[in-house]
BALOBA-1460 file (C-alpha; in Angstrom, 3 decimals):
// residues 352
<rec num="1" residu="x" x="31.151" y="-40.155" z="69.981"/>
<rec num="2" residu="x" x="29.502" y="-37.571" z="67.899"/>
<rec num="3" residu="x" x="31.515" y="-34.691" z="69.132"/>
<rec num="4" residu="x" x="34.847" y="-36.794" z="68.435"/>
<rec num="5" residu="x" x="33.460" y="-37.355" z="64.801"/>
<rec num="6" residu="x" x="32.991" y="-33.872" z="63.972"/>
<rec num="7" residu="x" x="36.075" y="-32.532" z="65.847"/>
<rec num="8" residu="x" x="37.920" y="-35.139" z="63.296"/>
<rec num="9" residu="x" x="36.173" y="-34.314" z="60.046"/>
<rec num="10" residu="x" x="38.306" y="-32.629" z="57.854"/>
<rec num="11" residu="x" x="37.060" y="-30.489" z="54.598"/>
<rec num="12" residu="x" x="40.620" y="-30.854" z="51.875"/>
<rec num="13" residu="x" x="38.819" y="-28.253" z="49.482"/>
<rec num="14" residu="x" x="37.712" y="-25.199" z="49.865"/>
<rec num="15" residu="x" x="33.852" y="-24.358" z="49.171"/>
<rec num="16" residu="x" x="31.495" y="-21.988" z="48.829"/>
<rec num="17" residu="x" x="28.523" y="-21.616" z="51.235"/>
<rec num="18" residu="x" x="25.026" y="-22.214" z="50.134"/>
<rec num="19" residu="x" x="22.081" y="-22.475" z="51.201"/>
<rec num="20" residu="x" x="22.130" y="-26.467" z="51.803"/>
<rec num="21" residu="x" x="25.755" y="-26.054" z="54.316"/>
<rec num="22" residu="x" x="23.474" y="-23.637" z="55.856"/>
<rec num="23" residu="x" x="20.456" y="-26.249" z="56.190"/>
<rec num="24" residu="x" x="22.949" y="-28.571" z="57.398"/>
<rec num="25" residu="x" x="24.905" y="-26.624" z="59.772"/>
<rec num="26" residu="x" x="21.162" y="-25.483" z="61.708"/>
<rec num="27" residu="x" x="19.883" y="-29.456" z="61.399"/>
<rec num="28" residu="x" x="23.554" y="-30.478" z="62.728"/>
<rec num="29" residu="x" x="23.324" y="-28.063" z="66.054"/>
<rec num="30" residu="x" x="19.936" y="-28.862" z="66.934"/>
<rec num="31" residu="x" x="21.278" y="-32.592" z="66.394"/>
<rec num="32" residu="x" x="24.173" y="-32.114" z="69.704"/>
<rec num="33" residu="x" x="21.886" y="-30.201" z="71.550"/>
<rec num="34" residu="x" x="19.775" y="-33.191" z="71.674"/>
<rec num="35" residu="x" x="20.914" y="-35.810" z="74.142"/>
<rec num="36" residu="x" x="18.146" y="-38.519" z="72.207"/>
<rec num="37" residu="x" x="19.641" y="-37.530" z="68.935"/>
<rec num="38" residu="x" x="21.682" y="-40.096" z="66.849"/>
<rec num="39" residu="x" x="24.754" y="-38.047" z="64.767"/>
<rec num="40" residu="x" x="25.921" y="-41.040" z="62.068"/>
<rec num="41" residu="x" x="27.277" y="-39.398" z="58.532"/>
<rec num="42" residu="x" x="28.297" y="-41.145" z="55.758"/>
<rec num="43" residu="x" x="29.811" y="-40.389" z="52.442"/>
<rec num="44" residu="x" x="29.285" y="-40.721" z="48.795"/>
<rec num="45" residu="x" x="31.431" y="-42.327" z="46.128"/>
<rec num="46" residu="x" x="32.508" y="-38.833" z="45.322"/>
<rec num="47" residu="x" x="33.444" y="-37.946" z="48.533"/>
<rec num="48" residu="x" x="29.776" y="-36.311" z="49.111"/>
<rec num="49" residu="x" x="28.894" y="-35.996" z="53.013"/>
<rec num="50" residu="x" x="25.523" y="-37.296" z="53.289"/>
<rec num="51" residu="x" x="23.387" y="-36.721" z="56.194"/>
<rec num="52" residu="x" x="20.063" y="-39.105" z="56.442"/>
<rec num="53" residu="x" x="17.752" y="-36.646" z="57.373"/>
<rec num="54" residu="x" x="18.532" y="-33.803" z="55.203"/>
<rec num="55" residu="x" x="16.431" y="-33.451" z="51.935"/>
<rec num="56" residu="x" x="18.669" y="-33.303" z="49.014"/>
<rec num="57" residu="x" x="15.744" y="-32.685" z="46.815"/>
<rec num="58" residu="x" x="15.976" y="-29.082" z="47.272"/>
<rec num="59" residu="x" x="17.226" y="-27.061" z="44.783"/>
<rec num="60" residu="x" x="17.707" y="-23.091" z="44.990"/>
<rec num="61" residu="x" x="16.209" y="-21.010" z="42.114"/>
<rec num="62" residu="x" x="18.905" y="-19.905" z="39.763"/>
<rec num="63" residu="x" x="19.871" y="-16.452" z="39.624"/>
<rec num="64" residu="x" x="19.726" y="-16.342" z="36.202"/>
<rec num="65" residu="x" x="16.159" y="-17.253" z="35.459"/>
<rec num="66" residu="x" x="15.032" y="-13.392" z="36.192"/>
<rec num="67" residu="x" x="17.722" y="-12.453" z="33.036"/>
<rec num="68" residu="x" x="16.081" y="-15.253" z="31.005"/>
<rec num="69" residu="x" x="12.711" y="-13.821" z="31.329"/>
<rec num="70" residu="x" x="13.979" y="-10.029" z="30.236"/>
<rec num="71" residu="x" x="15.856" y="-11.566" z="27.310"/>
<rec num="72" residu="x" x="12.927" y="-13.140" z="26.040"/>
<rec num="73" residu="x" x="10.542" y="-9.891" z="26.844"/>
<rec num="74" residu="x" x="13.114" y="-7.710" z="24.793"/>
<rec num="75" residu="x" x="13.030" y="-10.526" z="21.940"/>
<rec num="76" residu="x" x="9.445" y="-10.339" z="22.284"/>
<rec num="77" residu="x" x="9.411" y="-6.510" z="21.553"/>
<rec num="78" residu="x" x="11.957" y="-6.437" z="18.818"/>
<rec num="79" residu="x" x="10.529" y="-9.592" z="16.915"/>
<rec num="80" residu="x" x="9.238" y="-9.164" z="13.526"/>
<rec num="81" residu="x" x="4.884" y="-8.415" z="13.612"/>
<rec num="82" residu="x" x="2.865" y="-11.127" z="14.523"/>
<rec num="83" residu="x" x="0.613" y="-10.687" z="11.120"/>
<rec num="84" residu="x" x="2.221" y="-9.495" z="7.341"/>
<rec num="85" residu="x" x="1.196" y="-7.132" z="5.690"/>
<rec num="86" residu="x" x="-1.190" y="-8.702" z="3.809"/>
<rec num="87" residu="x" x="-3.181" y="-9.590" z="6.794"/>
<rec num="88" residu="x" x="-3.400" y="-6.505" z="8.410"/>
<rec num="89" residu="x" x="-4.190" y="-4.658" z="5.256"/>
<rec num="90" residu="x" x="-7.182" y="-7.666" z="4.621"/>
<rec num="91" residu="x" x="-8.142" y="-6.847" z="8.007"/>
<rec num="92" residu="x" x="-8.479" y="-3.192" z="7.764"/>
<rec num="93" residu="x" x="-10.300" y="-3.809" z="4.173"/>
<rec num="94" residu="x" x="-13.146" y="-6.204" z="5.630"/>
<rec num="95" residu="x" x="-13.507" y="-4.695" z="9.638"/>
<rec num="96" residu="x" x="-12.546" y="-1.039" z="9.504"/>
<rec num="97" residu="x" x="-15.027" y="-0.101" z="7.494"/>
<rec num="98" residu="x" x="-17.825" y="-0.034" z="10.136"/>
<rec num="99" residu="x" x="-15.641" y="2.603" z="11.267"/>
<rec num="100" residu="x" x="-16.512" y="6.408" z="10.401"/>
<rec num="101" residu="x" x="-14.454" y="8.291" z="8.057"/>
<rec num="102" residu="x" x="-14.672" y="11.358" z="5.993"/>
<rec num="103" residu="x" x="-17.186" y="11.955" z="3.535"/>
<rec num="104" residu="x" x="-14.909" y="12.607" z="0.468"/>
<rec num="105" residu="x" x="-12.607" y="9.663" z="1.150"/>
<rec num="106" residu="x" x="-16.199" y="7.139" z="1.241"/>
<rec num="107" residu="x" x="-17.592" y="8.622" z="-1.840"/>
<rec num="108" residu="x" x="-13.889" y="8.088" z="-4.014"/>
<rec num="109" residu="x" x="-13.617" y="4.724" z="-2.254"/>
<rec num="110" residu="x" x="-17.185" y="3.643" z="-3.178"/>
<rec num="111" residu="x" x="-16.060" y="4.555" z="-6.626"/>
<rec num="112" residu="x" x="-17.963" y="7.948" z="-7.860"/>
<rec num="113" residu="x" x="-14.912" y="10.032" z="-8.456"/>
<rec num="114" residu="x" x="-11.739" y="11.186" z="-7.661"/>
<rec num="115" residu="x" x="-11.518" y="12.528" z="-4.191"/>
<rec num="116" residu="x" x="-10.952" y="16.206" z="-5.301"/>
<rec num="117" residu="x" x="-13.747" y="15.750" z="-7.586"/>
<rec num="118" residu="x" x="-16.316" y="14.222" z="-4.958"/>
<rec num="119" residu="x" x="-14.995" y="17.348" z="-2.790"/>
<rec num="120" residu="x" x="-16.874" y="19.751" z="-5.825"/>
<rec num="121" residu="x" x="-20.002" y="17.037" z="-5.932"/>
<rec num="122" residu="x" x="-20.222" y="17.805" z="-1.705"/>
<rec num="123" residu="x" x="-19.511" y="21.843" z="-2.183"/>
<rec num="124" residu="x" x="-22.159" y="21.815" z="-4.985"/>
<rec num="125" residu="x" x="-24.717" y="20.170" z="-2.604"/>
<rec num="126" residu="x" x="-25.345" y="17.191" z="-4.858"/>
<rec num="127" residu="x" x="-24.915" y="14.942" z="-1.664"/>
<rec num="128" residu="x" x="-27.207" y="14.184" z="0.648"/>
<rec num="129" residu="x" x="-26.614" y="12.315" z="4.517"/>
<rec num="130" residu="x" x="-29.078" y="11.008" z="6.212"/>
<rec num="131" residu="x" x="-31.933" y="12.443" z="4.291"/>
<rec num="132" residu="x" x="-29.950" y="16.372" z="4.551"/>
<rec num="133" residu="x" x="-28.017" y="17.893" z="2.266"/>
<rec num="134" residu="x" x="-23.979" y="17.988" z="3.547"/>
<rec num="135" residu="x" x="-21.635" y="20.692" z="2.455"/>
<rec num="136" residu="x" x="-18.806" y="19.681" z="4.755"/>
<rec num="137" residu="x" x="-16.141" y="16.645" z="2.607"/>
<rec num="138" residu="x" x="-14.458" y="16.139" z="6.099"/>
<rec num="139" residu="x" x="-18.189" y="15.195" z="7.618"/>
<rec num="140" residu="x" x="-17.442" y="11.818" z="9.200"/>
<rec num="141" residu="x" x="-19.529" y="8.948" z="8.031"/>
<rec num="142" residu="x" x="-20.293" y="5.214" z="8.095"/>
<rec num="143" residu="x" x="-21.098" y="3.696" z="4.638"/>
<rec num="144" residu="x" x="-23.342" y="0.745" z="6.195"/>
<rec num="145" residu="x" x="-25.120" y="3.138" z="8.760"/>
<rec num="146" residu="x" x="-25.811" y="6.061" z="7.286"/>
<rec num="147" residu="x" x="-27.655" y="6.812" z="3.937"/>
<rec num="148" residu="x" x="-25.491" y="8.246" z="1.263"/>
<rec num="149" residu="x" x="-27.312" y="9.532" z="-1.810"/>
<rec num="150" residu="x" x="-25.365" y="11.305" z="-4.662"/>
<rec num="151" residu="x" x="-27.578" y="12.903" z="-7.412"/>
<rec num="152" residu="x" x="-30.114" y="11.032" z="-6.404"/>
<rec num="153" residu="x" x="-27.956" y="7.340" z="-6.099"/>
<rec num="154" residu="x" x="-28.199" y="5.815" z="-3.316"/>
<rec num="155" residu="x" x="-25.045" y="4.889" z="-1.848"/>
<rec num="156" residu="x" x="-24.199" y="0.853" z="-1.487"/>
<rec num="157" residu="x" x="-23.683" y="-0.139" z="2.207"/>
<rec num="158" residu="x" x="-20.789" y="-2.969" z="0.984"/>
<rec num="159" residu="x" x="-18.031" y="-1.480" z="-1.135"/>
<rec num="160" residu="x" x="-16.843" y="-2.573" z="-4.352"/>
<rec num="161" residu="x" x="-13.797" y="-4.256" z="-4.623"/>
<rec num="162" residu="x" x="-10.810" y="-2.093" z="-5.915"/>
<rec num="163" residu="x" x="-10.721" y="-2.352" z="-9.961"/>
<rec num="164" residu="x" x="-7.525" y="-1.531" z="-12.240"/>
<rec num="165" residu="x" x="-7.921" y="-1.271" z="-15.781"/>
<rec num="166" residu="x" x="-5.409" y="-0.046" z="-18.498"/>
<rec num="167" residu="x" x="-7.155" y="0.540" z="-21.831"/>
<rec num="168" residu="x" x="-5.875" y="1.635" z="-25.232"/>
<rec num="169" residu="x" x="-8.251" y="4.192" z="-25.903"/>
<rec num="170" residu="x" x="-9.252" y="4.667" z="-29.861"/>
<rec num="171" residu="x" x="-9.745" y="7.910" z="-31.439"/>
<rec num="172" residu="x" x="-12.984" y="9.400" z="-31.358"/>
<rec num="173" residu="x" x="-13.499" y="8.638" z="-27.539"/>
<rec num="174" residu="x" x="-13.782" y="10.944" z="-24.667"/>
<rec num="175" residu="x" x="-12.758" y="10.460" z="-21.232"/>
<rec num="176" residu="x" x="-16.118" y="11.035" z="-19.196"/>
<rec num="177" residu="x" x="-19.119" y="9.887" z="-18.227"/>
<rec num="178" residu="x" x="-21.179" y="12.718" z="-19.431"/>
<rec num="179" residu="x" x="-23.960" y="11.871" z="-22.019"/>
<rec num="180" residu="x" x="-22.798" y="13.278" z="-25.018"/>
<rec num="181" residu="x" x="-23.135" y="12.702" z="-28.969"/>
<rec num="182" residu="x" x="-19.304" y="11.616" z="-28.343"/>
<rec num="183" residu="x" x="-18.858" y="8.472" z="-27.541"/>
<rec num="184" residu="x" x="-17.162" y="7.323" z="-23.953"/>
<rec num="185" residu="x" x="-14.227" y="5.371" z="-23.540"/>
<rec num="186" residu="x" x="-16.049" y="3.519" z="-20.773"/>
<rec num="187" residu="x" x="-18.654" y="2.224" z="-23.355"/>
<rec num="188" residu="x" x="-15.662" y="0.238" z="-24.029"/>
<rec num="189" residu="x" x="-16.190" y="-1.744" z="-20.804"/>
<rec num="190" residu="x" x="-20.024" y="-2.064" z="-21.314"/>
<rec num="191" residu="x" x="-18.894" y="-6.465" z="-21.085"/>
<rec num="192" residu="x" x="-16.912" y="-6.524" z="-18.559"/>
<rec num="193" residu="x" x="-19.666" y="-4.756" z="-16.453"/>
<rec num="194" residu="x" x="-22.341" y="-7.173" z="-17.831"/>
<rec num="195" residu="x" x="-20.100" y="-10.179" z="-16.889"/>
<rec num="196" residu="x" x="-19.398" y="-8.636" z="-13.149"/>
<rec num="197" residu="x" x="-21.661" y="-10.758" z="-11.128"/>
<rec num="198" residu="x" x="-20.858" y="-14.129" z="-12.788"/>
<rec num="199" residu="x" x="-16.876" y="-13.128" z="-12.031"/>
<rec num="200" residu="x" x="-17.965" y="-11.161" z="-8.408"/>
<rec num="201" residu="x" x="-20.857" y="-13.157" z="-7.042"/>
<rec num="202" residu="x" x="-22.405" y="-10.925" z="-3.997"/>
<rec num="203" residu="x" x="-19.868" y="-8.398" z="-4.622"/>
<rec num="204" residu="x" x="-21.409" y="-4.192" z="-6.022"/>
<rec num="205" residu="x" x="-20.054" y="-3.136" z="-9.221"/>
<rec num="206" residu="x" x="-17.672" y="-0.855" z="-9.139"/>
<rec num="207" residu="x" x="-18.600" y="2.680" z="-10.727"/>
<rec num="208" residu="x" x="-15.301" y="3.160" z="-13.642"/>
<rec num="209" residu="x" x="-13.937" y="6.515" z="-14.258"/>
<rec num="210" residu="x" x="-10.558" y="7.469" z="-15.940"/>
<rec num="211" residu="x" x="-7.885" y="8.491" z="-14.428"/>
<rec num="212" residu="x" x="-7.069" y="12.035" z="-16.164"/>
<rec num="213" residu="x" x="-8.018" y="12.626" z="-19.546"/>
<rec num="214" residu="x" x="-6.896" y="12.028" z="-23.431"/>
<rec num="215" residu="x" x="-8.695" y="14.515" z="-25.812"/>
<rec num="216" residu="x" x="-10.935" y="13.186" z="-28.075"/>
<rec num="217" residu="x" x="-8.349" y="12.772" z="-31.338"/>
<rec num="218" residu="x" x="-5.292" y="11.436" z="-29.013"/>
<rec num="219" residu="x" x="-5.453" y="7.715" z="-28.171"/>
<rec num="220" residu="x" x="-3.223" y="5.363" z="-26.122"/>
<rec num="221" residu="x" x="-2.805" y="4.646" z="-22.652"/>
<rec num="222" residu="x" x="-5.768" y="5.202" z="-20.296"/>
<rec num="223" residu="x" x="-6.065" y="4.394" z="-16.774"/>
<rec num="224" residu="x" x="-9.664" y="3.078" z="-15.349"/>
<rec num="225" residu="x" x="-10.924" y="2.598" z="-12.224"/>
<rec num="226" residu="x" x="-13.219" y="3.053" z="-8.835"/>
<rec num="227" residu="x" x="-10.577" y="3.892" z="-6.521"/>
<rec num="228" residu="x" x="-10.149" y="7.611" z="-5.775"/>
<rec num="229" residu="x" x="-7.066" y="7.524" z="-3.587"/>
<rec num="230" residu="x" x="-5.157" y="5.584" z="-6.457"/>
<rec num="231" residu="x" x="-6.698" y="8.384" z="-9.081"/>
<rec num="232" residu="x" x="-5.421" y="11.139" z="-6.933"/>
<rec num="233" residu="x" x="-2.336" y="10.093" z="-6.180"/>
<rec num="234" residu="x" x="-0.819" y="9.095" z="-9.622"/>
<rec num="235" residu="x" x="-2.334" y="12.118" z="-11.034"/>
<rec num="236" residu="x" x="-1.737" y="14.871" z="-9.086"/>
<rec num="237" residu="x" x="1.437" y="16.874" z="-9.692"/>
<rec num="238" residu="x" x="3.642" y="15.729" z="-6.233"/>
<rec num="239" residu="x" x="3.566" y="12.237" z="-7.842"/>
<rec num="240" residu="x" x="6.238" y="13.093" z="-10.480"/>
<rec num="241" residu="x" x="4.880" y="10.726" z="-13.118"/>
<rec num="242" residu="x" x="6.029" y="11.629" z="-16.707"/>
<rec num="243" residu="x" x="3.866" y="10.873" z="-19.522"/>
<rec num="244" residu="x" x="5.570" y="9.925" z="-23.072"/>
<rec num="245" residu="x" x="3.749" y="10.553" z="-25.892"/>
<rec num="246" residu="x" x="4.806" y="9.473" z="-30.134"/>
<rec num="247" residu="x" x="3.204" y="12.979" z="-32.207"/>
<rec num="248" residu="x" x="3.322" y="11.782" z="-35.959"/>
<rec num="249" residu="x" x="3.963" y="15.100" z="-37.611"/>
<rec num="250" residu="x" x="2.171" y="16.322" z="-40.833"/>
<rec num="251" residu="x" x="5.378" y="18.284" z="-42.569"/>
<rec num="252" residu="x" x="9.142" y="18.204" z="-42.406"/>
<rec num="253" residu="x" x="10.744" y="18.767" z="-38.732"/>
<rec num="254" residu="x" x="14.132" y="20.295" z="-38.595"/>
<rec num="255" residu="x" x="16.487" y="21.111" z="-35.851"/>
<rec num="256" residu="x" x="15.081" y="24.475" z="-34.784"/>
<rec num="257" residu="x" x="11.826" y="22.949" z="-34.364"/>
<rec num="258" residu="x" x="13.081" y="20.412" z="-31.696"/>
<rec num="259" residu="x" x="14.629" y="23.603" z="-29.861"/>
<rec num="260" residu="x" x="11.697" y="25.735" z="-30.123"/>
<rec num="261" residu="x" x="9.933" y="22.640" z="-28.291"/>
<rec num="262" residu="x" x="12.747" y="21.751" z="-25.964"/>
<rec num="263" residu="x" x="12.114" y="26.107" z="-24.911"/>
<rec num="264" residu="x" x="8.520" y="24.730" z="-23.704"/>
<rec num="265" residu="x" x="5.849" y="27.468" z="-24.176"/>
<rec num="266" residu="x" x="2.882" y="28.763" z="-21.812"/>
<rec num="267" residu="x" x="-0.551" y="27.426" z="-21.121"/>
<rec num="268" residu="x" x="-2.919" y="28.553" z="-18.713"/>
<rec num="269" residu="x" x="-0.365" y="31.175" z="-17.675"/>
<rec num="270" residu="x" x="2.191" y="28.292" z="-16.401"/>
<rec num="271" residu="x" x="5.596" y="27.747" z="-18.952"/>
<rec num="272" residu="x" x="5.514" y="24.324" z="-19.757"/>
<rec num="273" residu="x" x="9.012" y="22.695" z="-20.637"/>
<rec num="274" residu="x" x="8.952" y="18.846" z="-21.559"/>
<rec num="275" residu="x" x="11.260" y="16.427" z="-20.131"/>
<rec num="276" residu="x" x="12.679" y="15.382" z="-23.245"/>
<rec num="277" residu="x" x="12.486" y="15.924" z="-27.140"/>
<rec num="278" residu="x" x="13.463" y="13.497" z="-29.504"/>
<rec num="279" residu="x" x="13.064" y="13.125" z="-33.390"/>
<rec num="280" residu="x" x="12.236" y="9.101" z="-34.475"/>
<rec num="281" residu="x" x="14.068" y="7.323" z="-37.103"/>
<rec num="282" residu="x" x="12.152" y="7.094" z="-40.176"/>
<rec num="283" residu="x" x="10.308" y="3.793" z="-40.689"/>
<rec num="284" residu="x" x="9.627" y="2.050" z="-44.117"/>
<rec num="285" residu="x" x="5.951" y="1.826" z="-43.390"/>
<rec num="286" residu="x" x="6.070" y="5.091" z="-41.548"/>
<rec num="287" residu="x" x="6.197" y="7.898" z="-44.069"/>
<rec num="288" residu="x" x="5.790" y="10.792" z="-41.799"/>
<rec num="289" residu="x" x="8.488" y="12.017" z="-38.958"/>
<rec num="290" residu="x" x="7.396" y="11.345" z="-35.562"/>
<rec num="291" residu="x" x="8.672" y="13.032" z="-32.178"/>
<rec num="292" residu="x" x="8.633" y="10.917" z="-28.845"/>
<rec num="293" residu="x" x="7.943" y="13.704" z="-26.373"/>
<rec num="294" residu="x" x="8.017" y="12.875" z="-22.425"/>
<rec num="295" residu="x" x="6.424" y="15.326" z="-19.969"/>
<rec num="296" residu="x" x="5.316" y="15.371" z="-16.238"/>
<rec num="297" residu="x" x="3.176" y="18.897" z="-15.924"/>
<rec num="298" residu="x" x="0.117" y="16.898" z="-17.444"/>
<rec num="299" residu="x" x="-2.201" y="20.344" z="-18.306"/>
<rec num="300" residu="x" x="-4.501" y="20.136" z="-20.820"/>
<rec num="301" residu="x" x="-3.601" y="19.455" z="-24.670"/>
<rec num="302" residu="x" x="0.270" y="20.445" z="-23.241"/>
<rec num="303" residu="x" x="2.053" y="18.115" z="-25.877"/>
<rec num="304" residu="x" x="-0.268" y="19.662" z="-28.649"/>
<rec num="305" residu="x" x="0.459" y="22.843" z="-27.773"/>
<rec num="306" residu="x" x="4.286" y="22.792" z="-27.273"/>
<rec num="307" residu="x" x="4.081" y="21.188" z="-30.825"/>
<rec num="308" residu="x" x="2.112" y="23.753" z="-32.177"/>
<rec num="309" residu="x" x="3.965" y="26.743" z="-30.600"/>
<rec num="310" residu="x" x="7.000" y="25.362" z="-32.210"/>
<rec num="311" residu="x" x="5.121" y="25.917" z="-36.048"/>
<rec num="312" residu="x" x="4.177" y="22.082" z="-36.555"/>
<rec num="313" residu="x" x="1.054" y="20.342" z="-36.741"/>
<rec num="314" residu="x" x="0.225" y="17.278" z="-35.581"/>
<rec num="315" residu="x" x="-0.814" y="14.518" z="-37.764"/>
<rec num="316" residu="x" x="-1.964" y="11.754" z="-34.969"/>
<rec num="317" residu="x" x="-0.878" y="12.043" z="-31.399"/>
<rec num="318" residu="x" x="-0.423" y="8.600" z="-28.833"/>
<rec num="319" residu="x" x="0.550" y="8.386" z="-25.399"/>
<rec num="320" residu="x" x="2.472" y="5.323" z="-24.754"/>
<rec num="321" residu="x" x="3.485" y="5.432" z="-20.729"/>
<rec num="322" residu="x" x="2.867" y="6.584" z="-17.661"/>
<rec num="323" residu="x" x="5.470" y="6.463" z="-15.457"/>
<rec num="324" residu="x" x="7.146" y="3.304" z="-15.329"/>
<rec num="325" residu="x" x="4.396" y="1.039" z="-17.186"/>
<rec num="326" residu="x" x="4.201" y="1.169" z="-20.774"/>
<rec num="327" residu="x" x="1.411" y="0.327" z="-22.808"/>
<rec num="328" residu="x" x="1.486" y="-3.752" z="-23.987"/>
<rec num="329" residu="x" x="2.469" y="-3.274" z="-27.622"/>
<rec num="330" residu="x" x="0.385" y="-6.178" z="-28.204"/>
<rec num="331" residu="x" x="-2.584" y="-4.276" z="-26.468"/>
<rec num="332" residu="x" x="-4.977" y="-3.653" z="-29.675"/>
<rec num="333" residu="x" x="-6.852" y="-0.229" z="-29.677"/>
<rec num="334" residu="x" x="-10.125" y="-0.669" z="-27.603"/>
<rec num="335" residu="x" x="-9.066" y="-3.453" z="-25.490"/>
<rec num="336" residu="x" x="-8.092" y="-3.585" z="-21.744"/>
<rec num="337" residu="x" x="-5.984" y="-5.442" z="-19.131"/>
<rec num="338" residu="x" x="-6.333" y="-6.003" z="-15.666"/>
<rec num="339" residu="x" x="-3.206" y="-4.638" z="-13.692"/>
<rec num="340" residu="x" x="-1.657" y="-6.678" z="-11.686"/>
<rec num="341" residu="x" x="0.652" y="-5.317" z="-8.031"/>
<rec num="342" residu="x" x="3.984" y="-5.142" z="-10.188"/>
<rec num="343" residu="x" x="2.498" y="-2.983" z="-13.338"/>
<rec num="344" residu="x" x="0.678" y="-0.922" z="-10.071"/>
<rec num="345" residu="x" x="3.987" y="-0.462" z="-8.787"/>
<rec num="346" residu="x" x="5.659" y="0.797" z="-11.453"/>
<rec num="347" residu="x" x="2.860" y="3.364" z="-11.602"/>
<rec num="348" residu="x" x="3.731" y="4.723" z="-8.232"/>
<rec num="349" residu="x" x="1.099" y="2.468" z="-6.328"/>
<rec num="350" residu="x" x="2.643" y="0.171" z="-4.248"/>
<rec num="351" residu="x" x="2.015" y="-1.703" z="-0.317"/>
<rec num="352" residu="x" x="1.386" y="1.512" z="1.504"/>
């Protein structure tokens, strides 16, 4: 009877051989080779053979799970980072700094100069590891390990946080530390020091320097701070940063004065040319001419002397911007702001 079924069954579409007809096909000859065997199919609503003791549970892996798994891998690899920016650079901030680094780059971080000028502190043996004296800026170091002493200071294990100041420096200040009968523009900061621990509980103060230099008579924008990478970089020459400055003059200035300036002049061997010469209009309250003069050379008393090599004195000299952040003109002389990331920006000192 069994043999008549089969020899009768009929398949009206064509298929495609899996692994199931295969299952089938092996249960189904074992089934006639056994004379006990009982052979009784049945079908589906959908025309479905149906065998009673073949499990239909079984379901063959898809061949397309393997292309799944290297679609998501290569999503995995070109997916944006797992942390911003502003984690990772928190991260390196508070743990990396157990780890060594050079000698030069702790000392401008911790705040005691600029990184070329901590290099001259090391070379003239005013800094001291571990009880010896170290010669070497690229000696490798761990702030909260070793003990740092410069001119006698004892380095602090925890860092200072990073401080930014812009000040309008008044005349008769000069940019340093030094004791002199002159008086320092960082006197000017003598309360914001005292008032450091009730605004930074736990946290070091910060040692302030300025970032280059005004002379004594010129006043304007000043840049303070602890951090020597930031000092280095926005003053050193690869930076690009021009410096405008307003010279009132003490005299009348014609055109052949503004093209004996526009020529430039030397200084310290080197011919300076500015970036751009330009007489004011006269003000009603302003009786005197003034020139707004940009430059980007930044050596010493430059705008004075491409003023003076041009046969004009200078009456009162201001520098109002450094690169692209100009000084508040709300900012009275002797007072300071905090900079923020944009006015840090435009001064060349972005997310590195």
């Amino acid at each position: 009877m069994a043999v008549v079924t089969i020899s009768t069954f009929h398949i009206s579409k064509p298929y495609t051989i899996t692994r199931t007809h295969l299952q089938f096909r092996t249960l189904l000859s074992h089934s006639l080779s056994s004379r006990s065997s009982e052979f009784t199919p049945s079908f589906t609503d959908n025309n479905r053979l149906v065998v009673p003791w073949i499990d239909y549970s079984f379901s063959p892996r898809p061949l397309h799970v393997t292309a799944e798994k290297k679609v998501r891998s290569t999503k995995e690899l070109t997916s944006e980072p797992r942390y911003s920016k502003a984690a990772r650079r928190f991260y390196n901030e508070n743990f990396r700094e157990s780890e060594s680094q050079r000698l030069s780059k702790v000392l401008a971080a911790a705040g005691v100069a600029s990184r070329r000028s901590c290099e001259e502190l090391i070379f003239d043996g005013r800094v001291t590891v571990n009880g010896s004296v170290c010669n070497t800026p690229q000696t490798r170091v761990d702030p909260k390990k070793d003990m740092i002493y410069v001119n006698g200071n004892r380095l602090p294990k925890k860092l200072p946080p990073k401080v930014y100041l812009a000040l309008n420096k008044p005349k008769g200040y000069i940019c340093s530390a030094a004791e002199s009968q002159t008086k320092s523009a960082l006197s000017l900061f003598n309360d914001y020091m005292k008032s450091w621990d009730k605004r930074n509980p736990g946290q070091p103060k910060p040692r302030l320097f300025t970032v280059g230099r005004l002379d004594v008579a010129t006043t304007g924008l000043i840049i303070v701070t602890n951090d020597g990478e930031f000092a280095q970089k926005i003053s050193h020459p690869s930076s690009g940063l021009s410096k405008e400055y307003i010279a009132t003059i003490d005299g009348t200035v014609h055109k052949r004065h503004l093209i004996a300036i526009s020529e430039g002049t030397v200084i310290d061997g080197v011919h300076c040319t500015p970036d751009a010469v330009e007489l004011l209009p006269q003000q009603p309250d302003k009786t005197r001419p003034r020139l707004r003069i940009v430059v980007h050379e930044g050596r010493n008393h430059e705008v004075r002397e491409l003023v003076k090599s041009a046969g004009l004195q200078i009456y009162s000299l201001k520098r109002i911007r450094i690169g692209a952040f100009r000084l508040p003109p709300d900012l009275l002389l002797g007072k300071y702001i905090e900079l923020k990331p944009p006015q840090l920006k435009a001064l060349g000192w972005g997310e590195q």
